[in-house]
C-alpha positions as CSV (number, residue, x, y, z in Angstrom):
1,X,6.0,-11.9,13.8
2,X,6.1,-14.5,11.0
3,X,9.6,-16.0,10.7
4,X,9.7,-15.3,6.8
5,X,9.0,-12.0,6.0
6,X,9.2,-8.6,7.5
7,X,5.7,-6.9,7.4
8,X,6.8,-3.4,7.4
9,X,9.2,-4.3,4.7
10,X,7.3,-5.9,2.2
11,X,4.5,-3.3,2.8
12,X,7.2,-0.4,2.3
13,X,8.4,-1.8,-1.0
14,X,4.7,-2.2,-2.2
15,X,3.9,1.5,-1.7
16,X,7.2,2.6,-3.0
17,X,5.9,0.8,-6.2
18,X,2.5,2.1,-6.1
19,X,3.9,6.0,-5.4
20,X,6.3,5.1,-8.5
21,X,3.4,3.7,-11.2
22,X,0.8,7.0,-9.6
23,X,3.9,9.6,-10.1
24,X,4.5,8.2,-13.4
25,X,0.5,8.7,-14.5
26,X,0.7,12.0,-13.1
27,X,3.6,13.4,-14.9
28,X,3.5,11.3,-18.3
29,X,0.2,9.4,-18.2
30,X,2.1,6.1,-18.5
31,X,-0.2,3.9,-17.1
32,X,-4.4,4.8,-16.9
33,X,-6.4,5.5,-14.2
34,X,-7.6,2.0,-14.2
35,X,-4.4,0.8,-13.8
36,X,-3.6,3.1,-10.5
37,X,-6.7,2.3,-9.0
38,X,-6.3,-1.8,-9.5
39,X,-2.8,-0.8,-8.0
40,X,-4.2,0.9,-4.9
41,X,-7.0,-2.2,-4.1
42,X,-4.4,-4.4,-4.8
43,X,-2.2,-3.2,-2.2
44,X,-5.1,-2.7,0.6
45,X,-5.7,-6.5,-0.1
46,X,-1.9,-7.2,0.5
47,X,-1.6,-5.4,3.6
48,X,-4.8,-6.9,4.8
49,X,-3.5,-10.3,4.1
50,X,-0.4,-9.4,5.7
51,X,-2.5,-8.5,9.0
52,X,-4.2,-12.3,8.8
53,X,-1.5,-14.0,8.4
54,X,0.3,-12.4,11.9
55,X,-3.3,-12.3,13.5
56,X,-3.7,-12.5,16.3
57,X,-1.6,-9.2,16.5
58,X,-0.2,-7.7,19.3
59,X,-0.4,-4.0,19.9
60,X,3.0,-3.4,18.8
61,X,2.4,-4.9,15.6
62,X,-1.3,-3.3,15.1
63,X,1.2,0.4,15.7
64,X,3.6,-1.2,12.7
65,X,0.6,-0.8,10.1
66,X,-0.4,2.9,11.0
67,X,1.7,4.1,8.8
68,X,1.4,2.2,5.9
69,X,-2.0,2.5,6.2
70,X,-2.2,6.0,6.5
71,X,0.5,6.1,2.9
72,X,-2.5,4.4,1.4
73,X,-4.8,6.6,2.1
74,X,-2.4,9.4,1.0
75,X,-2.5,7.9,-2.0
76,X,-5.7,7.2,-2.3
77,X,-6.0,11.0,-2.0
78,X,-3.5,11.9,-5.0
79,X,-5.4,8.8,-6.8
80,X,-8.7,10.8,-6.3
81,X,-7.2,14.0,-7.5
82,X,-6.1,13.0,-10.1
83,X,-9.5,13.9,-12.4
């Protein structure tokens, strides 16, 4: 695992951002629809940075993305629902 950052980590703080900025939309529209969907690619480009830079990954670190990848698509989901 890269000796400066913990993937999971950084990842987790990310989506905990993201869920933040979508829950405030959803309740008070403070930020637009653009904005959580710029939000949402910007993190699946993080997280696939994330995967380069520890490539090549072992299968234990290939297990520590499932769930942040699956709280994407989650929110991907409440993005999607929120017309």
């Amino acid at each position: 695992m890269h000796e400066l950052f913990e993937t999971g980590d950084i990842a987790k703080v990310m989506l905990e951002e993201l869920a933040e900025k979508l829950w405030a939309y959803m309740q008070n529209n403070l930020i637009t629809k653009d904005e959580a969907s710029m939000e949402i690619e910007s993190l699946e480009k993080e997280i696939e940075t994330l995967k380069r830079l520890e490539s090549p990954l072992t299968q234990e670190e290939r297990i520590s993305y499932v769930p942040v990848e699956i709280a994407v698509r989650e929110l991907k989901k409440t993005y999607e629902n929120l017309s």
